[in-house]
C-alpha positions in Angstrom: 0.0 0.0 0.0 2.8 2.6 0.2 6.0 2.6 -1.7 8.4 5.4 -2.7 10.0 5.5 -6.0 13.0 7.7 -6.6 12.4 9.4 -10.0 15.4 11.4 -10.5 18.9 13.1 -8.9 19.7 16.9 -10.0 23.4 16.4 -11.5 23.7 19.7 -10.1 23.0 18.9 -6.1 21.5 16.0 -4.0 17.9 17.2 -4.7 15.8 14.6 -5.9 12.8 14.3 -7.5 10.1 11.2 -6.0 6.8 9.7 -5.6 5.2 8.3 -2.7 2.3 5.9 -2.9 -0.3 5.4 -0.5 -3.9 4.1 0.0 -4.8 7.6 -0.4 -3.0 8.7 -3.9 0.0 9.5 -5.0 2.4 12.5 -3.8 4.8 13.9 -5.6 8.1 15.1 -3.9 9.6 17.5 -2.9 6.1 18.3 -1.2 5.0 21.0 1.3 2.2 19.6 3.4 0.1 22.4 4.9 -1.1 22.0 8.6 -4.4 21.4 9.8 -3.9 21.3 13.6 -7.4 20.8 14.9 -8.3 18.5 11.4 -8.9 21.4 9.4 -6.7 24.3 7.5 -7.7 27.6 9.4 -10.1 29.8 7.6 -9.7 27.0 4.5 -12.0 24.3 3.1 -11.5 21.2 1.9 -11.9 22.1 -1.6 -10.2 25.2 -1.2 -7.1 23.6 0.1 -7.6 21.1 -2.9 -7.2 24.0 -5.4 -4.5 25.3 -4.1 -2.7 22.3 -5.1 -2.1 20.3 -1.7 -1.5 16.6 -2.3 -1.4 16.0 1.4 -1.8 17.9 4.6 -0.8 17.4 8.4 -3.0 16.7 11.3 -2.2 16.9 15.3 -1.9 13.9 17.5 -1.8 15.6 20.3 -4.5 18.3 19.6 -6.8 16.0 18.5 -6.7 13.6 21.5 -7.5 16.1 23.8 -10.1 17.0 21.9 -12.4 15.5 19.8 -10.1 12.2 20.9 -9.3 9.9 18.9 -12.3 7.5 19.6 -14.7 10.0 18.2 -12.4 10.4 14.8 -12.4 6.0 15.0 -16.3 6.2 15.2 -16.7 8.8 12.3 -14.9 6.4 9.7 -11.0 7.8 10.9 -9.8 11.3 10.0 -10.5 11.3 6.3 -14.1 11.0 6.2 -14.3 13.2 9.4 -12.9 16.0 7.9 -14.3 14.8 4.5 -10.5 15.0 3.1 -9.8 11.7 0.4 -6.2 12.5 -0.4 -3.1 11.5 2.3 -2.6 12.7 5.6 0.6 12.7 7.6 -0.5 12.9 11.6 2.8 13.6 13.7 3.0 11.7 17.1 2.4 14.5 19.4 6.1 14.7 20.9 6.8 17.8 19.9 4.1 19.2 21.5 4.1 17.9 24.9 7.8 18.3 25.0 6.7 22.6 24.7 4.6 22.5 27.7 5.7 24.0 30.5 4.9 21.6 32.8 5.1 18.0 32.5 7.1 15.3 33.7 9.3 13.1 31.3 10.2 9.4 32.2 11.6 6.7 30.6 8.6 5.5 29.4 6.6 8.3 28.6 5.5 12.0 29.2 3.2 13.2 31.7 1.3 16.1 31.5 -1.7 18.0 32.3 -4.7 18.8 29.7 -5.0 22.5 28.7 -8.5 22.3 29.8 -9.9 20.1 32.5 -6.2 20.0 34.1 -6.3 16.5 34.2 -3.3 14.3 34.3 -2.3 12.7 31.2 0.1 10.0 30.0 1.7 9.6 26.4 4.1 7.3 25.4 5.2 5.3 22.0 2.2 2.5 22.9 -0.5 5.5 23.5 1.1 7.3 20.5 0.8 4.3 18.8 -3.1 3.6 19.6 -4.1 7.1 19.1 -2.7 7.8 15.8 -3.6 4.1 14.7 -7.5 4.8 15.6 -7.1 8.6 13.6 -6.1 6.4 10.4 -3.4 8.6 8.5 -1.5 7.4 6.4 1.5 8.5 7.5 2.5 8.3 11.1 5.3 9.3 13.3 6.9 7.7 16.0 7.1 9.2 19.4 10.1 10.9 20.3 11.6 13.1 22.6 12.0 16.9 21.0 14.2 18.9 22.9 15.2 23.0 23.0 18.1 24.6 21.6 20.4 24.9 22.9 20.9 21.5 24.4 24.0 20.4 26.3 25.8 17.4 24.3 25.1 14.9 27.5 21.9 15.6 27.4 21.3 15.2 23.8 22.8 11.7 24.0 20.6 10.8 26.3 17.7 12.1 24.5 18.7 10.0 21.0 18.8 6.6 23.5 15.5 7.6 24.7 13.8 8.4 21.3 15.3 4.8 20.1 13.9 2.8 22.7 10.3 4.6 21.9 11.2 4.0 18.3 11.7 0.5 18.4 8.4 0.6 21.1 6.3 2.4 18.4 7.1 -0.6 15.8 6.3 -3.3 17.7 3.0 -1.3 19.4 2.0 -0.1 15.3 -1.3 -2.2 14.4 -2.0 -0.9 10.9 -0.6 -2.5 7.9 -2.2 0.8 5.8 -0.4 3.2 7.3 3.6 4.1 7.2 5.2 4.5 10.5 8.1 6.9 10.0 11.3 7.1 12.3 12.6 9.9 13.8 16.2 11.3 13.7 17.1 13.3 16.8 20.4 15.0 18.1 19.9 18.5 18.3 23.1 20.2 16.4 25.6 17.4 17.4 27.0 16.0 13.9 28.3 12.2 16.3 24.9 12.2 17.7 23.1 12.8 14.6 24.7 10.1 12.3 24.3 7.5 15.3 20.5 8.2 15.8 20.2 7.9 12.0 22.1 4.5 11.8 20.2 3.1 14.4 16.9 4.0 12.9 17.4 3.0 9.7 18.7 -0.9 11.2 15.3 -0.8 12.4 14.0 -0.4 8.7 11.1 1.8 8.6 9.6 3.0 5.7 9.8 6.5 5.8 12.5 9.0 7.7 12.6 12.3 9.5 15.1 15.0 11.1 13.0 16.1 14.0 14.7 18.9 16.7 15.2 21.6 13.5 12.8 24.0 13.8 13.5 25.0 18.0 15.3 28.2 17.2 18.8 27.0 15.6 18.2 29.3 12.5 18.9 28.9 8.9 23.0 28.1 9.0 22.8 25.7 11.6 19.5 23.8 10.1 21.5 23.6 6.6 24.8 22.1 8.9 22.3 19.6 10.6 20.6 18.2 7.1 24.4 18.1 5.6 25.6 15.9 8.1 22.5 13.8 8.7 20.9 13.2 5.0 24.1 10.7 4.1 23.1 8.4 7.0 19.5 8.2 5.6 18.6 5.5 3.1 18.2 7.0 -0.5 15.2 4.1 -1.8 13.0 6.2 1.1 11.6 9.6 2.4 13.2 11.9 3.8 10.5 14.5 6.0 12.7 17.9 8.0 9.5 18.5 10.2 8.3 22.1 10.9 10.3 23.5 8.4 8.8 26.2 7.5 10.3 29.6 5.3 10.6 29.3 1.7 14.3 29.7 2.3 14.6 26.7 5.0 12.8 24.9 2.2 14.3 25.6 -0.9 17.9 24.6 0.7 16.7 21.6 2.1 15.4 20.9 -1.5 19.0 21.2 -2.6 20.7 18.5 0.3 18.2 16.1 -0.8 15.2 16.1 1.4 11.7 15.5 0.3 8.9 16.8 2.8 7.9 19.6 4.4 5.5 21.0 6.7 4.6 24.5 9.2 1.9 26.3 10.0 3.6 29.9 8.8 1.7 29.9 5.1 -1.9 30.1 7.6 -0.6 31.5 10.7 0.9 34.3 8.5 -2.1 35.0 6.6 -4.1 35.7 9.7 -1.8 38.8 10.2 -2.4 39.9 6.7 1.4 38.8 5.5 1.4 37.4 2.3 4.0 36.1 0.7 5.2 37.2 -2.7 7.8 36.3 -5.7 9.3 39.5 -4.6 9.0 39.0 -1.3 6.7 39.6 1.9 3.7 41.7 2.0 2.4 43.1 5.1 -1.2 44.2 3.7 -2.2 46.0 6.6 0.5 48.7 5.2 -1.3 52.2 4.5 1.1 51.4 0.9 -2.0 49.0 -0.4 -4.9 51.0 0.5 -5.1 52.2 -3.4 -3.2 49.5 -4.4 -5.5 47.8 -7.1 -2.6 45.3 -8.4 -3.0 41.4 -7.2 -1.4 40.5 -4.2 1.3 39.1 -6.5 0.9 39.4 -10.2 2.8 36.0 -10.8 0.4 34.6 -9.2 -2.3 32.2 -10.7 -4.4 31.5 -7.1 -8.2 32.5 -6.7 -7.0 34.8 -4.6 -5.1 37.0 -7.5 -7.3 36.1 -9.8 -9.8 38.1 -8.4 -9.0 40.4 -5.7 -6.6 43.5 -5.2 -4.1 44.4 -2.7 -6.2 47.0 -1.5 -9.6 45.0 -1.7 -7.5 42.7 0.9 -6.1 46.2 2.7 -9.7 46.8 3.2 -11.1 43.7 4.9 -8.4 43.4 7.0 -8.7 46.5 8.3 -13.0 45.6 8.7 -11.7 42.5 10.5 -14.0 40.4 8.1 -12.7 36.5 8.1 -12.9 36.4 4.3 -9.1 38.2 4.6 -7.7 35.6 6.1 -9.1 32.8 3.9 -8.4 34.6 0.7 -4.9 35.1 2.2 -4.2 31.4 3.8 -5.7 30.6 0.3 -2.3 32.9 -1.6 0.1 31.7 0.7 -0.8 28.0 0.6 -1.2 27.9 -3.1 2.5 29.9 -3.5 4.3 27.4 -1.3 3.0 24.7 -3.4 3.7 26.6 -6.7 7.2 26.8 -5.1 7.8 23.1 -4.4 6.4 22.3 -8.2 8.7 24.6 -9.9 11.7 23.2 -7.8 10.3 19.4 -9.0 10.7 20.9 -12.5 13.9 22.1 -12.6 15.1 19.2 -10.4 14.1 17.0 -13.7 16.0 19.5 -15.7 19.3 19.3 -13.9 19.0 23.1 -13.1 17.7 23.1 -9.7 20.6 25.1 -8.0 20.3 28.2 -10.7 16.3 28.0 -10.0 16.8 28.0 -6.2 19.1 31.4 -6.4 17.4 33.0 -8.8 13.9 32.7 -7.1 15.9 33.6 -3.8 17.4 36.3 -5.5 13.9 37.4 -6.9 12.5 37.2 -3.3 15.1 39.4 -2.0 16.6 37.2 0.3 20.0 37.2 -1.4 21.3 39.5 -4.1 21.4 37.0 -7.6 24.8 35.3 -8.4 
C-alpha cells in the first residue's frame, strides 16, 4: 500500500525528485504539506485547500486527542471521512508538543502532562502514540520521540537519542495498521556524532519513511543547513526523507537542494491571519497604508483565486473591517504559492537546473542578491 519511487537526482546537487504511494494517492516530492492542527486548514476548506494544489496535509496527534479524541475520529470512519479530506494525511506523534509544555514530567517510558483544559493528568508514550494515531487512520505516522530545546548540552542530547530509540523500536512493535507508514525519527539536536548514530540506528530498524525532528527549536537557517548536511548521508536513499516544521521558503528551498523531500509548518496560515502574504518578490504586510489604493494582485505571478480576483487594496480593506474572508483569501495565496514553489523546484530538479532555480527565485524574493 505505500512505496516510494525515486524518480530522479539533479546532477547539479542532492535534490531529488520522487513519488510516494499510499492508500490515499499518490504524492509527488519534494512536497510541502500544509497544517491542519485541529483536522482542518484555518479559515480553508477542503476544496479550497484542494485548489491550491495540496496533495497532502498534516494533522495533530496531540490536539486531536484532547479534543475531539481519537475514539470519536475512529467512530466517524477515521480522520479522512471526518474532515471529509480523500487524499493523504501525515498525523505527527504529538512529541513535539508535549515536550513545549511548561509543565510535564518526562520518564523513561513516557510523558506526563496535564490537559489544557480540565487539568487532568495525562500520560503519552510510544504505545499511546501508537493507539491514538492508529485509531485517527493517516496514512503517514510518526513515531514518538523526545524533542528537545536549543540549545541543548551534548550529554543531554545523548541521552535524548537513546530515549527516542527505545520509543522508536516501542512504536514498531506497538503499530497495528498495515495501511499506514510509520516513519522514524532522527534526533540529536546540532551534534554531527549524535546525529549520524541516531540515524544508523533508525534505519537498522527499517522503517519505511525518515525524519530530522529537533530543527525548527530556534537553531536558524546556517545551523539547520549544517544539521541536514551531516544527517541526510546516513538516511537510506530508496526512502523519504520528512525535515519536520520547516517552515520559510528559504529553509525549504535549501533543504530541497541537500536532498530532502517533505515539508511542513503552519507559517503559510498563521501568517495570513496577520495579513502577511508572501510574494515572488517578497513579503507583504497588507495592513500597510502602501496597499490602501493599491489595485494590483497581491502578487501578479500569481495564478491563485485569490489574484485572480481580488486586489491588494480589496485585501487592505477587509483586514482593516476585520471580516474573516481576509484571512481565507490570504491562507488561500500563501498555501497555493508554497506549493507553486515546491512544483517549480520538481521541474527544474528534472531539468538538472535546480541550484540556478533556487538562487534565482531567492534572489527574486530578495533574500540574497542574484549570483
Amino acid at each position: 500500500m505505500f512505496s516510494f519511487e525515486l524518480l530522479h537526482n539533479d546532477r547539479s546537487c542532492r535534490a531529488r525528485r520522487g513519488r510516494l504511494h499510499t492508500p490515499h494517492g499518490a504524492i509527488e516530492t519534494p512536497i510541502f504539506m500544509p497544517v491542519g492542527t485541529h483536522g482542518a486548514l484555518k479559515a480553508m476548506t477542503p476544496a479550497q485547500v484542494e485548489e491550491t494544489g495540496a496533495q497532502i496535509i498534516l494533522s495533530n496527534t496531540y490536539h486531536l486527542h484532547l479534543k475531539p479524541g481519537e475514539s470519536l475520529v475512529k467512530k466517524a470512519g477515521g480522520l479522512h471521512r471526518f474532515m471529509n479530506w480523500d487524499k493523504p494525511i501525515l498525523t505527527d506523534s504529538g512529541g513535539f508538543q508535549v515536550f513545549s509544555l511548561p509543565k510535564k514530567k518526562i520518564t523513561e517510558s513516557g510523558v506526563f502532562f496535564r490537559h489544557e483544559h480540565t487539568g487532568e493528568e495525562i500520560f503519552l508514550g510510544p504505545k499511546e502514540a501508537m493507539q491514538i494515531e492508529n485509531d485517527l487512520g493517516a496514512d503517514i505516522i510518526m513515531a514518538f520521540d523526545e524533542c528537545i530545546p536549543y540549545p541543548s548540552s551534548h550529554d543531554y542530547a545523548k541521552k535524548s537519542i537513546h530515549k527516542t530509540l527505545r520509543w522508536a523500536n516501542s512504536c514498531l512493535e506497538a503499530h497495528g495498521r498495515s495501511d499506514q507508514a510509520l516513519f522514524g525519527i532522527v534526533q540529536g539536536s546540532v551534534y554531527e556524532d549524535l546525529r549520524r548514530e541516531c540515524a544508523e540506528q533508525l534505519t537498522a530498524m527499517d522503517f519505511p519513511g525518515y525524519a530530522i525532528g529537533g530543527v525548527s527549536v530556534g537553531e536558524g537557517l546556517e545551523l539547520l543547513k549544517q544539521v541536514v548536511d551531516y544527517t541526510e548521508p546516513f538516511l537510506p536513499s530508496n526512502k523519504p526523507r520528512y525535515l519536520m516544521g520547516v517552515g520559510l521558503p528559504e529553509d525549504i528551498l535549501e533543504s530541497i537542494e541537500r536532498g530532502m523531500d517533505m515539508f511542513d509548518c503552519v507559517i503559510p496560515t498563521r501568517y495570513a491571519r496577520s495579513a502577511t502574504a508572501f510574494t515572488s518578490r517578497g513579503k507583504l504586510r497588507l495592513t500597510n497604508r502602501n496597499y490602501r489604493r493599491d489595485f494590483f494582485p497581491v502578487d501578479p505571478a500569481c495564478d491563485c483565486y485569490c489574484c485572480r480576483n481580488f486586489t491588494r487594496a480589496y485585501l487592505h480593506h477587509l483586514f482593516n473591517a476585520n471580516e474573516i474572508l481576509s484571512a481565507t483569501l490570504m491562507a488561500i495565496h500563501n498555501v497555493h504559492f508554497y506549493l507553486n514553489m515546491v512544483k517549480q523546484a520538481r521541474e527544474a530538479i528534472e531539468q538538472n537546473c535546480y541550484i540556478d532555480f533556487k538562487n534565482d527565485f531567492l534572489g527574486e524574493y530578495g533574500f540574497f542578491e542574484k549570483k
